[in-house]
PDB file with one MODEL, atoms N, CA, C and O in Angstrom:
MODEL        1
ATOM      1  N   UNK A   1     110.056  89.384 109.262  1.00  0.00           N
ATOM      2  CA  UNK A   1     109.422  88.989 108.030  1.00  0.00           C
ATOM      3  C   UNK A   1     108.054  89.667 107.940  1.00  0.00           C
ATOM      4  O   UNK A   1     107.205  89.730 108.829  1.00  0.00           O
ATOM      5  N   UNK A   2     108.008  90.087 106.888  1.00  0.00           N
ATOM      6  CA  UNK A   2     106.467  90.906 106.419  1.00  0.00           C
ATOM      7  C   UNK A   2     105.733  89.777 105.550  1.00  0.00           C
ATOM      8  O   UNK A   2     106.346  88.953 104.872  1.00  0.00           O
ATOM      9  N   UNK A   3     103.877  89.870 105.696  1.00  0.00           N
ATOM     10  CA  UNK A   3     103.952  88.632 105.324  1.00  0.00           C
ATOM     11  C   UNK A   3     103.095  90.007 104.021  1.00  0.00           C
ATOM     12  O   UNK A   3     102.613  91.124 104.203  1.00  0.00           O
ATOM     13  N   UNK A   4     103.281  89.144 102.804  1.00  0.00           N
ATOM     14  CA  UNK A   4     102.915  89.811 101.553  1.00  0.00           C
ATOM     15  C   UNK A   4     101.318  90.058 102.000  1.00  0.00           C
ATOM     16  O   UNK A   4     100.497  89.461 102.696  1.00  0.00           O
ATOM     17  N   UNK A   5     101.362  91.554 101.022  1.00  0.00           N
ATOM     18  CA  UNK A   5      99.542  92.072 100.906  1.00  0.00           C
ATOM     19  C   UNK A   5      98.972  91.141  99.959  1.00  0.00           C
ATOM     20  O   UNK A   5      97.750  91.009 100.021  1.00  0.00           O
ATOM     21  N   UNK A   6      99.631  90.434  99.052  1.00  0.00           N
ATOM     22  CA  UNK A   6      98.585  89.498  98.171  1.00  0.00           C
ATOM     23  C   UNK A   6      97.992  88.449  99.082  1.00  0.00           C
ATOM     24  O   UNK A   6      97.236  87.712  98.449  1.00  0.00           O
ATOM     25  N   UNK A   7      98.096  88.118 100.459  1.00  0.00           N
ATOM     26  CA  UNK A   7      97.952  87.391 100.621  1.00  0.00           C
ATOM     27  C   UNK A   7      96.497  87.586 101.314  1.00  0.00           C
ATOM     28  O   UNK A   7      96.094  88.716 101.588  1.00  0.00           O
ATOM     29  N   UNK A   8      95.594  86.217 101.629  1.00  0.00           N
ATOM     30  CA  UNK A   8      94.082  87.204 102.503  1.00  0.00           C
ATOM     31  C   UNK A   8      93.400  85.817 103.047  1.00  0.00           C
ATOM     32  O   UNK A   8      93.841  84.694 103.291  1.00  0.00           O
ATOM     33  N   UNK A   9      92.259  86.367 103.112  1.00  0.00           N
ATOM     34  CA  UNK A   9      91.709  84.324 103.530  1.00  0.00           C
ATOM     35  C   UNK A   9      90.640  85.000 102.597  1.00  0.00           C
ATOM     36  O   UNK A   9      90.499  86.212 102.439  1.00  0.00           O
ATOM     37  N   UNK A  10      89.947  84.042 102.037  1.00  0.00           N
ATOM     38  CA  UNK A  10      88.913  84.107 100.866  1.00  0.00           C
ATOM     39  C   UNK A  10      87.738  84.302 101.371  1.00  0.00           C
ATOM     40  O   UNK A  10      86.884  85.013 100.842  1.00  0.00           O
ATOM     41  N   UNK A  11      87.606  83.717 102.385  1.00  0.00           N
ATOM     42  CA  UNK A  11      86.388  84.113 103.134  1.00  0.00           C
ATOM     43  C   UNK A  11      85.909  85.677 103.285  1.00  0.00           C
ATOM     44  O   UNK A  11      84.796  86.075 103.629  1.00  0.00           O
ATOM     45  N   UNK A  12      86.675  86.189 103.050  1.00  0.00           N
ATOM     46  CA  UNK A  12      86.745  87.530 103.317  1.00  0.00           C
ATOM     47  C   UNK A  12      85.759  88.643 102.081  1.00  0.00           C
ATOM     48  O   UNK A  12      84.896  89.521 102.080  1.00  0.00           O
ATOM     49  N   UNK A  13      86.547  87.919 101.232  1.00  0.00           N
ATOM     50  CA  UNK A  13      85.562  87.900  99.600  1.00  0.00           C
ATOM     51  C   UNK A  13      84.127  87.437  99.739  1.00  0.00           C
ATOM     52  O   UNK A  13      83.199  88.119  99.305  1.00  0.00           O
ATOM     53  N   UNK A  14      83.946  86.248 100.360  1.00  0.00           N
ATOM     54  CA  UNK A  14      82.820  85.773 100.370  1.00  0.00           C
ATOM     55  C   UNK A  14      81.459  86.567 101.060  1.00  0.00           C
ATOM     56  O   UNK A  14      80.323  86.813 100.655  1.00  0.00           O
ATOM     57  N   UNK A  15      82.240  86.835 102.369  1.00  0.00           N
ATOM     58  CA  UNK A  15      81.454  87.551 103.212  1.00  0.00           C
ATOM     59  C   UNK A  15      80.941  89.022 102.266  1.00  0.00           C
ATOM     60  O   UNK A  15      79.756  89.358 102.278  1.00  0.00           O
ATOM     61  N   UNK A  16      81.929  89.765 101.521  1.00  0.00           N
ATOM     62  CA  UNK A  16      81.613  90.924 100.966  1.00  0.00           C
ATOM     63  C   UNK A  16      80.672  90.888 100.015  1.00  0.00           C
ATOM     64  O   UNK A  16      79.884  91.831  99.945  1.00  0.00           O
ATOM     65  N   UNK A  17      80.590  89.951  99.237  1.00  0.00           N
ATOM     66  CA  UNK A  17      80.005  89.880  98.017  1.00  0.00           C
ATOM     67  C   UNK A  17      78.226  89.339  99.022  1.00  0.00           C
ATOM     68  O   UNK A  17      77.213  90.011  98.828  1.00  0.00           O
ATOM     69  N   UNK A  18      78.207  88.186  99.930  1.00  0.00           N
ATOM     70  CA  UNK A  18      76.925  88.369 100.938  1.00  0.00           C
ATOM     71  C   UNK A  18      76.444  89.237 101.036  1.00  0.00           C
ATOM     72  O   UNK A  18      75.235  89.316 100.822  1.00  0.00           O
ATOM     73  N   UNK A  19      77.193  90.281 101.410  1.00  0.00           N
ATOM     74  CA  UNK A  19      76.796  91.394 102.115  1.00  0.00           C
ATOM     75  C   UNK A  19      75.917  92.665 101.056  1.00  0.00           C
ATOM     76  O   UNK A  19      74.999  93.485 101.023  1.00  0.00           O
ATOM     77  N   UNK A  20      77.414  91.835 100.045  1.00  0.00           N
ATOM     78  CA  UNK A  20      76.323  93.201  98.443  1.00  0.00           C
ATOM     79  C   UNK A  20      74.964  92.842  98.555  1.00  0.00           C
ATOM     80  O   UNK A  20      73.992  93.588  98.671  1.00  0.00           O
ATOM     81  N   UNK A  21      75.014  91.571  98.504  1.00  0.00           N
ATOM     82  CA  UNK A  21      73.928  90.551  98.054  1.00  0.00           C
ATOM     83  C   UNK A  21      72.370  91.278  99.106  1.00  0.00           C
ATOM     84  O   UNK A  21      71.250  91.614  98.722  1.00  0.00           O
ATOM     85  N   UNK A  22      72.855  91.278 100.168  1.00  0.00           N
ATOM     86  CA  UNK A  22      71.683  91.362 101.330  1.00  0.00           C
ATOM     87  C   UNK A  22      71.544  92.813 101.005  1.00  0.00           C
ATOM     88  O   UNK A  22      70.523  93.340 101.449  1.00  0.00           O
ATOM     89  N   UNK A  23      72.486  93.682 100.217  1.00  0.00           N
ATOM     90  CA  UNK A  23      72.234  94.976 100.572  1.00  0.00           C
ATOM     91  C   UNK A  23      72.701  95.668 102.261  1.00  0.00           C
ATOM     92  O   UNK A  23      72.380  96.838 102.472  1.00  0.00           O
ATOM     93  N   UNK A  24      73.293  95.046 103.149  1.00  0.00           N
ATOM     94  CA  UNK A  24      73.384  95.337 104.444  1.00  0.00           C
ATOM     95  C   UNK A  24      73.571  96.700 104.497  1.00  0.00           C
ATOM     96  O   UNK A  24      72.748  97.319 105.171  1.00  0.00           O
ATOM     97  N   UNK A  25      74.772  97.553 103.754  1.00  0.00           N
ATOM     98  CA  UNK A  25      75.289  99.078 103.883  1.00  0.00           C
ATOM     99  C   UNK A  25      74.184  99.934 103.874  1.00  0.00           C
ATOM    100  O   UNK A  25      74.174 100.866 104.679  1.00  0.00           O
ATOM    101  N   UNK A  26      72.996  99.731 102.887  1.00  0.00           N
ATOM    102  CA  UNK A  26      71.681 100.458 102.557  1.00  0.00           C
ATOM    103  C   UNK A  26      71.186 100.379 104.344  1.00  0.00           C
ATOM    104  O   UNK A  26      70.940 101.507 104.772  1.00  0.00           O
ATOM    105  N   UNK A  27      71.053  99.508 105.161  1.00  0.00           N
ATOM    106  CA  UNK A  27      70.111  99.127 105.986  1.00  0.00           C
ATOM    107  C   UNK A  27      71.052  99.613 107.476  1.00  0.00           C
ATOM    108  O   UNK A  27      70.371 100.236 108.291  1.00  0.00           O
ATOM    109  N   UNK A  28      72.341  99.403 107.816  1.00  0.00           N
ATOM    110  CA  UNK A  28      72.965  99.321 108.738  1.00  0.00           C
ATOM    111  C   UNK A  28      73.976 100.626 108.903  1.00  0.00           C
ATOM    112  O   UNK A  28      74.447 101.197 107.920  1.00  0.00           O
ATOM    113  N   UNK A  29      74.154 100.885 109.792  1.00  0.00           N
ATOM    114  CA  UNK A  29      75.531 101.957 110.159  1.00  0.00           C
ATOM    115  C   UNK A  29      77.073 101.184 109.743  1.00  0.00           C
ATOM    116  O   UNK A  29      77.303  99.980 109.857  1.00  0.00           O
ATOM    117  N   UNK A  30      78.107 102.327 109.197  1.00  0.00           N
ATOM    118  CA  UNK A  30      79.277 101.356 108.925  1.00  0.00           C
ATOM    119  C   UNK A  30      79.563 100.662 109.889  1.00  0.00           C
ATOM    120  O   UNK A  30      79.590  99.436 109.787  1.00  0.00           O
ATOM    121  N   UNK A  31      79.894 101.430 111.273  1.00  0.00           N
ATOM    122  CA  UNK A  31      79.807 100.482 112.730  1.00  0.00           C
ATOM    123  C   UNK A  31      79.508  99.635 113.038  1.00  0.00           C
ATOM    124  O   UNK A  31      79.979  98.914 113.917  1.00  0.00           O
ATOM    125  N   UNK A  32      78.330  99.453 112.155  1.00  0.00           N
ATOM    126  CA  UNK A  32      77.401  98.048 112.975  1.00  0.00           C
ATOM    127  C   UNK A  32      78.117  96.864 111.550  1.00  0.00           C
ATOM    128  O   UNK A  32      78.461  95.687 111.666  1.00  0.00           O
ATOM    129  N   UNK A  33      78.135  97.712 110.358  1.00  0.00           N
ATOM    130  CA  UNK A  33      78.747  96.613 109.170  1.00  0.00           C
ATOM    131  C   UNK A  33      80.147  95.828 109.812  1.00  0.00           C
ATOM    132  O   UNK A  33      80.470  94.640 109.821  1.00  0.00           O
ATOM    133  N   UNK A  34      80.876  97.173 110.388  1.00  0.00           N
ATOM    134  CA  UNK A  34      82.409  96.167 110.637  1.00  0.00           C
ATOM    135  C   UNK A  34      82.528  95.415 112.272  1.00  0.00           C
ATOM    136  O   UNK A  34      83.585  94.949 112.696  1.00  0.00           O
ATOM    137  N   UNK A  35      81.889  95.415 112.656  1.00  0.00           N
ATOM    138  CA  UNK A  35      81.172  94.813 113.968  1.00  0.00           C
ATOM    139  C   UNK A  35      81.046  93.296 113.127  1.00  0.00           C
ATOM    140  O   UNK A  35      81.692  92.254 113.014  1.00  0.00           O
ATOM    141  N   UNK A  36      79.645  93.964 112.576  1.00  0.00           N
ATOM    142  CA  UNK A  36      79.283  92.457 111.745  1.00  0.00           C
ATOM    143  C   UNK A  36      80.297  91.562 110.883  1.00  0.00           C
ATOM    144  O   UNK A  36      80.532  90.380 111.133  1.00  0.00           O
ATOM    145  N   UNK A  37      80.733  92.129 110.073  1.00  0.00           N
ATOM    146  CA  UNK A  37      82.140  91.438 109.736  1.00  0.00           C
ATOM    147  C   UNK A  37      82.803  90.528 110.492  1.00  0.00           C
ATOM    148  O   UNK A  37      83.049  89.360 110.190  1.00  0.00           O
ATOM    149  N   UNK A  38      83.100  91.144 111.546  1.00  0.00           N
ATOM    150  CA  UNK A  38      84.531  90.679 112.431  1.00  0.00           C
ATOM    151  C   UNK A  38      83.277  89.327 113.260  1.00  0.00           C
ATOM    152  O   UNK A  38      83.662  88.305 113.829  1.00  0.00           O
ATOM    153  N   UNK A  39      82.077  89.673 113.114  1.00  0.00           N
ATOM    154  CA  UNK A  39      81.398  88.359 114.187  1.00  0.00           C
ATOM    155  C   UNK A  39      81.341  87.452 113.067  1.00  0.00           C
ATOM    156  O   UNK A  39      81.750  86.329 113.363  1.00  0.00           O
ATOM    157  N   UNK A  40      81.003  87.573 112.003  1.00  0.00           N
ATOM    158  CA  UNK A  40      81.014  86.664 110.923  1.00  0.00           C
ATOM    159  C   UNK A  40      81.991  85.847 110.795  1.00  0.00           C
ATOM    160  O   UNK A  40      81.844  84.654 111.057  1.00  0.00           O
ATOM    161  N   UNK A  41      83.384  86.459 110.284  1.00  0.00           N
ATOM    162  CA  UNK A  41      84.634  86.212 110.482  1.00  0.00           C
ATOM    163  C   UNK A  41      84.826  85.229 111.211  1.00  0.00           C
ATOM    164  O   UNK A  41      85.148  84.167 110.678  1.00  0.00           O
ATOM    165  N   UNK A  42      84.666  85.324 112.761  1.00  0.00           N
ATOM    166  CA  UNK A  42      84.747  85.099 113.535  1.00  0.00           C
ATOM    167  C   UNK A  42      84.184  83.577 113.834  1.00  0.00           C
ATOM    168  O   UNK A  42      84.485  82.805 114.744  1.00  0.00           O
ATOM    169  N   UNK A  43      83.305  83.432 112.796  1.00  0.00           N
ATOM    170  CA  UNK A  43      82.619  81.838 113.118  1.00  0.00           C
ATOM    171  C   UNK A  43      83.223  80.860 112.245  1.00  0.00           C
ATOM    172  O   UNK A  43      83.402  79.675 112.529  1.00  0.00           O
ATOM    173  N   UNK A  44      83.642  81.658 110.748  1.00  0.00           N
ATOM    174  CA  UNK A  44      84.155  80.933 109.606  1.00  0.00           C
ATOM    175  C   UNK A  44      85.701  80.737 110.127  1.00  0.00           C
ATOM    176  O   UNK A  44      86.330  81.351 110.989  1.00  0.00           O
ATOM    177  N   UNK A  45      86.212  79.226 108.945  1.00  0.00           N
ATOM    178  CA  UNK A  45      87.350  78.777 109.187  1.00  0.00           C
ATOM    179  C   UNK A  45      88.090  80.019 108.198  1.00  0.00           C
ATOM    180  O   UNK A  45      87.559  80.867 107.480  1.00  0.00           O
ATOM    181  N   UNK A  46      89.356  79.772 108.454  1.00  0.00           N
ATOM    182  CA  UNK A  46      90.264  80.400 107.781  1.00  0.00           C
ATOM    183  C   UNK A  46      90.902  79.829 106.137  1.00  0.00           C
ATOM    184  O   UNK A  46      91.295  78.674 105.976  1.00  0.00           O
ATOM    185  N   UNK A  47      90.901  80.655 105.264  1.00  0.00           N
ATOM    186  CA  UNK A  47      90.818  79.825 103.857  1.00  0.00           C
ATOM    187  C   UNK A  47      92.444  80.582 103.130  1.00  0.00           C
ATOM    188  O   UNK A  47      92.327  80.827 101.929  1.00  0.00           O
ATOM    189  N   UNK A  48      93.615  80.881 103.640  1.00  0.00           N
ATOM    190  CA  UNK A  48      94.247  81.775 102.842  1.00  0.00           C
ATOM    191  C   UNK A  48      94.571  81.436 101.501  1.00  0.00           C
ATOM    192  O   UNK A  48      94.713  80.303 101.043  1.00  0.00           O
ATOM    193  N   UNK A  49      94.697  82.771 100.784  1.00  0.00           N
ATOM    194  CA  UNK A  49      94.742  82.298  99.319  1.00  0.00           C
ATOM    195  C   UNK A  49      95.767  83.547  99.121  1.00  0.00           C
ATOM    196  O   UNK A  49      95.671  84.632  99.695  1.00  0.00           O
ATOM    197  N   UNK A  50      96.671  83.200  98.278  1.00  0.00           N
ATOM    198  CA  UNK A  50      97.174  84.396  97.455  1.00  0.00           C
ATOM    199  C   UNK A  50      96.376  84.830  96.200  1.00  0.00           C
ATOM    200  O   UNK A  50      95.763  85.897  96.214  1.00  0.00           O
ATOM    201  N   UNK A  51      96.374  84.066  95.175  1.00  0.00           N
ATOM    202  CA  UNK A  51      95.782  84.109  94.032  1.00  0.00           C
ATOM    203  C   UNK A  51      94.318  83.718  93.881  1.00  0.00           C
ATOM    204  O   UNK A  51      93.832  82.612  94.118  1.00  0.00           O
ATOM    205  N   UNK A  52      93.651  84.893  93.415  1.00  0.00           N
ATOM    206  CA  UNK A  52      91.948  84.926  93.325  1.00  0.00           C
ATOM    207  C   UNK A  52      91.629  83.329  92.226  1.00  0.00           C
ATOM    208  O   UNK A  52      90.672  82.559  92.307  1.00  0.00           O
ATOM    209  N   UNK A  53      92.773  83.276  91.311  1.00  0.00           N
ATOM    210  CA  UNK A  53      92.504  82.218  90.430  1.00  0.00           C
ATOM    211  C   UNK A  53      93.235  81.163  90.615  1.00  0.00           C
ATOM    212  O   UNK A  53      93.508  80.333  89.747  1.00  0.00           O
ATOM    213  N   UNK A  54      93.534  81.150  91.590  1.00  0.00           N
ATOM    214  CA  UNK A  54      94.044  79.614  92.399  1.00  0.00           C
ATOM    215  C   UNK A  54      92.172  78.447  93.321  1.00  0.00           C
ATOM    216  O   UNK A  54      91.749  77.319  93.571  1.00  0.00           O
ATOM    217  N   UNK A  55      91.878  79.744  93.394  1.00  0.00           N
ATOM    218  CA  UNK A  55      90.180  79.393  93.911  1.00  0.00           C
ATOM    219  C   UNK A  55      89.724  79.242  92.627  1.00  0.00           C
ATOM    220  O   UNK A  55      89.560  78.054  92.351  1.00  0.00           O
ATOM    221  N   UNK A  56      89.479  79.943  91.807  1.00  0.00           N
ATOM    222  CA  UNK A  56      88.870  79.354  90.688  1.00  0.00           C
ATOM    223  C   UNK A  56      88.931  78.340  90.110  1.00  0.00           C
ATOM    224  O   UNK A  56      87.887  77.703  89.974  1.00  0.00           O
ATOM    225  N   UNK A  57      90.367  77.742  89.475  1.00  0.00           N
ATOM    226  CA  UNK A  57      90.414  76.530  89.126  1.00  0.00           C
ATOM    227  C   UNK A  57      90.816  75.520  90.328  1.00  0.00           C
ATOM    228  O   UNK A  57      90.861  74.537  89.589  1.00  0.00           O
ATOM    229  N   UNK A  58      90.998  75.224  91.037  1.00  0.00           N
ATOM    230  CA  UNK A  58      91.440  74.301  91.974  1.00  0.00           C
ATOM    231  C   UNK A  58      90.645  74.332  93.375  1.00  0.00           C
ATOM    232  O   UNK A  58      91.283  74.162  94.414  1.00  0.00           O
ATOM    233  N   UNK A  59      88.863  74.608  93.416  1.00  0.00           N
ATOM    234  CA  UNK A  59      88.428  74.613  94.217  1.00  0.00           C
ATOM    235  C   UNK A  59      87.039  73.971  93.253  1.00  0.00           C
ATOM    236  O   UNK A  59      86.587  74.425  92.202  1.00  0.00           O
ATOM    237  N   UNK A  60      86.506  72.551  94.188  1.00  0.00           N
ATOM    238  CA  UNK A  60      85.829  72.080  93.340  1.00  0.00           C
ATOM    239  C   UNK A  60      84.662  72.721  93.307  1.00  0.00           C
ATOM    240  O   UNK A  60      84.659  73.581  94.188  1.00  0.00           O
ATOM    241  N   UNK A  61      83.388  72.694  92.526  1.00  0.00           N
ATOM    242  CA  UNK A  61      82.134  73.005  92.733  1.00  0.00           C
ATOM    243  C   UNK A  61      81.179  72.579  94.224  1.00  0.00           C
ATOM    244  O   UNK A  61      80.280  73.213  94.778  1.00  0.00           O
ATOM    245  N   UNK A  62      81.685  71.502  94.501  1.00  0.00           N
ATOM    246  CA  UNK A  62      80.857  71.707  96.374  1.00  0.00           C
ATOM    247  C   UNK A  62      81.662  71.963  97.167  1.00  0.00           C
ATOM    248  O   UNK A  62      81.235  72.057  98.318  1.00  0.00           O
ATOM    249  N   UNK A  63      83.154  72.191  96.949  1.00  0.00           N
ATOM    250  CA  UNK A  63      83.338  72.824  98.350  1.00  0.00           C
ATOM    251  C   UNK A  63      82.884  74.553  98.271  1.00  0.00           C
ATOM    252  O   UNK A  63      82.532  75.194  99.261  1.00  0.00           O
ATOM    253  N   UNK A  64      82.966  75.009  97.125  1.00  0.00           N
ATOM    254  CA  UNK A  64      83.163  76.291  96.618  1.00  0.00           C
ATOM    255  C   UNK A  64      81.280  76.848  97.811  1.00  0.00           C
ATOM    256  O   UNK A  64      81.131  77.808  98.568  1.00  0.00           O
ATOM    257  N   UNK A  65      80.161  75.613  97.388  1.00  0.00           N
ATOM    258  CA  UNK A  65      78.558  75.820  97.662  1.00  0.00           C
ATOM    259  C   UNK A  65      78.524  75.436  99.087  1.00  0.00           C
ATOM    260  O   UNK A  65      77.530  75.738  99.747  1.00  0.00           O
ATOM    261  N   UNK A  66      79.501  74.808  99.625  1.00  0.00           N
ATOM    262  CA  UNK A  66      79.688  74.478 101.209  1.00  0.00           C
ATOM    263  C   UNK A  66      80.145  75.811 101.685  1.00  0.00           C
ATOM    264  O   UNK A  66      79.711  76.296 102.729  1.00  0.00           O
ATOM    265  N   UNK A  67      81.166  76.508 100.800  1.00  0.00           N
ATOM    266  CA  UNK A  67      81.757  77.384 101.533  1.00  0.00           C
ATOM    267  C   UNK A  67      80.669  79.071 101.910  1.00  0.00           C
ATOM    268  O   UNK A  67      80.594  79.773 102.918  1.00  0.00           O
ATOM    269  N   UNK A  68      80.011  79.154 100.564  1.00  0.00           N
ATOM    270  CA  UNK A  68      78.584  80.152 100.248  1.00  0.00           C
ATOM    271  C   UNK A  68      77.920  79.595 101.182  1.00  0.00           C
ATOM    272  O   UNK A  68      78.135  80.129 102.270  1.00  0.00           O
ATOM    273  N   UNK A  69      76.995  78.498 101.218  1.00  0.00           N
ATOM    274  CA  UNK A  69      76.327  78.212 102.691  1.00  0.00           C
ATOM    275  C   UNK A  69      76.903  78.525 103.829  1.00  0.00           C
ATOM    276  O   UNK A  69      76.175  79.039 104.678  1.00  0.00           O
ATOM    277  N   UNK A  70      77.983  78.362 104.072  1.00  0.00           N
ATOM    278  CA  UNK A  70      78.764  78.374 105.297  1.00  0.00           C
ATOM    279  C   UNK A  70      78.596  80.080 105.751  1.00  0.00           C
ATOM    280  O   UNK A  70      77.810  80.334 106.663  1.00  0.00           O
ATOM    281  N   UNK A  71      79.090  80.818 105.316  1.00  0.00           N
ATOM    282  CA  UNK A  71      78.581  82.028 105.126  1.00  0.00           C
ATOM    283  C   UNK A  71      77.456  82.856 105.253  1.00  0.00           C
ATOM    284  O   UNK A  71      77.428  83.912 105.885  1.00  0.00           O
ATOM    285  N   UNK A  72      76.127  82.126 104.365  1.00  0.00           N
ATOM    286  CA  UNK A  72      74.951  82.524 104.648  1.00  0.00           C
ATOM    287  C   UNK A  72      74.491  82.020 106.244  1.00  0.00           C
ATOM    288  O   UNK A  72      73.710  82.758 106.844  1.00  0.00           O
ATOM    289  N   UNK A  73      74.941  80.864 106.869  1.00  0.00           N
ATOM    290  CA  UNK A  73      74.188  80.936 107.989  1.00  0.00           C
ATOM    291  C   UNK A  73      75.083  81.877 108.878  1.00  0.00           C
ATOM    292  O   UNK A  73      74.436  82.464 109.746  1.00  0.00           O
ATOM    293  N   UNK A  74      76.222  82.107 108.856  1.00  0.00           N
ATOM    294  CA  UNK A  74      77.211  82.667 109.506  1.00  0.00           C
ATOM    295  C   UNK A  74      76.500  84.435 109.758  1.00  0.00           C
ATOM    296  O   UNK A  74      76.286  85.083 110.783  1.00  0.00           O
ATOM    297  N   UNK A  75      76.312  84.724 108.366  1.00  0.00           N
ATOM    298  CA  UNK A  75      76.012  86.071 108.662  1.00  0.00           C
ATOM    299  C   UNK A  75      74.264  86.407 108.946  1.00  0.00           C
ATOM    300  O   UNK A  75      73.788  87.496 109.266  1.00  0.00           O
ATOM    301  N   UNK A  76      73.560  85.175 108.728  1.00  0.00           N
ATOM    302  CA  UNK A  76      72.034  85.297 109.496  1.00  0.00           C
ATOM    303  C   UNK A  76      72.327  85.185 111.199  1.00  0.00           C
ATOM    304  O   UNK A  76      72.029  86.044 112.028  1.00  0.00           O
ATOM    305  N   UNK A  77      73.058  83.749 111.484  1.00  0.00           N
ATOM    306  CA  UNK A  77      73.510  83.948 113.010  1.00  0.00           C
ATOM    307  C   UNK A  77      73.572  85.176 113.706  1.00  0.00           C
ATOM    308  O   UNK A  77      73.022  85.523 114.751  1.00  0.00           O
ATOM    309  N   UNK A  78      74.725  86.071 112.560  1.00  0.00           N
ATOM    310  CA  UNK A  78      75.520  87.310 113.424  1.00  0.00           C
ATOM    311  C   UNK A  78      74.326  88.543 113.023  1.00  0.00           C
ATOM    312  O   UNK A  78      74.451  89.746 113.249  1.00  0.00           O
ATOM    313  N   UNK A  79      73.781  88.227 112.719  1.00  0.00           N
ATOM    314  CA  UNK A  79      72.824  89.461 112.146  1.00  0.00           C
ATOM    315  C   UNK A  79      71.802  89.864 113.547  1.00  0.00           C
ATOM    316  O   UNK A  79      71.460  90.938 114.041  1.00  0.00           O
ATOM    317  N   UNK A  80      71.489  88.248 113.932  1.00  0.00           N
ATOM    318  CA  UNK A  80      70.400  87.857 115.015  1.00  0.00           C
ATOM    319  C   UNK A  80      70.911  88.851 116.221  1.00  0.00           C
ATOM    320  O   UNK A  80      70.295  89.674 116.898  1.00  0.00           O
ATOM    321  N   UNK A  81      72.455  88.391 116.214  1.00  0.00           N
ATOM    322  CA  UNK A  81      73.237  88.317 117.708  1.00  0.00           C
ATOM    323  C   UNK A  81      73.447  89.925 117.933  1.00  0.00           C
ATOM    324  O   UNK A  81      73.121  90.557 118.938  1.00  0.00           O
ATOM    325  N   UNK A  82      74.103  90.456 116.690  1.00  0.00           N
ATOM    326  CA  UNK A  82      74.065  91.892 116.501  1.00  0.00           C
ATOM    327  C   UNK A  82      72.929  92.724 116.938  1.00  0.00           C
ATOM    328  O   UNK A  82      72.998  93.744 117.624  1.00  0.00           O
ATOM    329  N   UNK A  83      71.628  92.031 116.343  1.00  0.00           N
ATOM    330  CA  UNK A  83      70.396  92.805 116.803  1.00  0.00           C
ATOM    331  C   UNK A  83      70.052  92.583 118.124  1.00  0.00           C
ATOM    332  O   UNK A  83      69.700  93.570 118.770  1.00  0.00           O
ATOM    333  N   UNK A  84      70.066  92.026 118.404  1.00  0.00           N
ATOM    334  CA  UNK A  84      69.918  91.306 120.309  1.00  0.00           C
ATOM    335  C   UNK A  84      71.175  92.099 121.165  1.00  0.00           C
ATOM    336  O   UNK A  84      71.041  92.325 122.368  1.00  0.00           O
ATOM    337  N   UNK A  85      72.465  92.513 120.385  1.00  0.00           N
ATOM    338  CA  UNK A  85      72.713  92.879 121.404  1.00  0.00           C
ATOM    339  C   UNK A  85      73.063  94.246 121.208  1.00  0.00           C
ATOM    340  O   UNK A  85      73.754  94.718 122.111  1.00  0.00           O
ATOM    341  N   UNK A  86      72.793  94.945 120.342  1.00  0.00           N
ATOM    342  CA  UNK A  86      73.363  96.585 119.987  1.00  0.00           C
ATOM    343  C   UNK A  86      72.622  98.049 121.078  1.00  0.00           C
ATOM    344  O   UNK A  86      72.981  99.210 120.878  1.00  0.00           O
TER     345      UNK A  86
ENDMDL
END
């Protein structure tokens, strides 16, 4: 069994759009970006979603700001850990 490409964990989205946010690509090597990723990743739960608009309507407004926080400390953590240990 192949499991479908629509499928992803949302978190994944989240982390990217952070990352626009901080600007990281301007500041970091791709290396050190997909490093960072995978430590990020790595702290957050797993969210799979097929449909981008299955999150939209059926994800309330605080889990949606739990899940953005969750994230922001995730990738300040890995930012720290990255720099401490590269």
């Amino acid at each position: 069994m192949k499991i479908s490409d629509d499928i992803h964990n949302y978190y994944e989205k989240l982390v990217s759009q952070h990352f626009t946010d901080l600007k990281l690509e301007d500041n970091y090597s791709a290396d050190f970006i997909d490093d960072l990723v995978c430590v990020v990743l790595n702290q957050l739960p797993t969210r799979y979603i097929r449909h981008e608009v299955d999150m939209a309507f059926y994800l309330p407004a605080s889990e949606r700001f739990e899940m953005e926080n969750n994230v922001k400390v995730a990738v300040s953590k890995s930012l720290e850990f990255m720099k401490d240990h590269n």
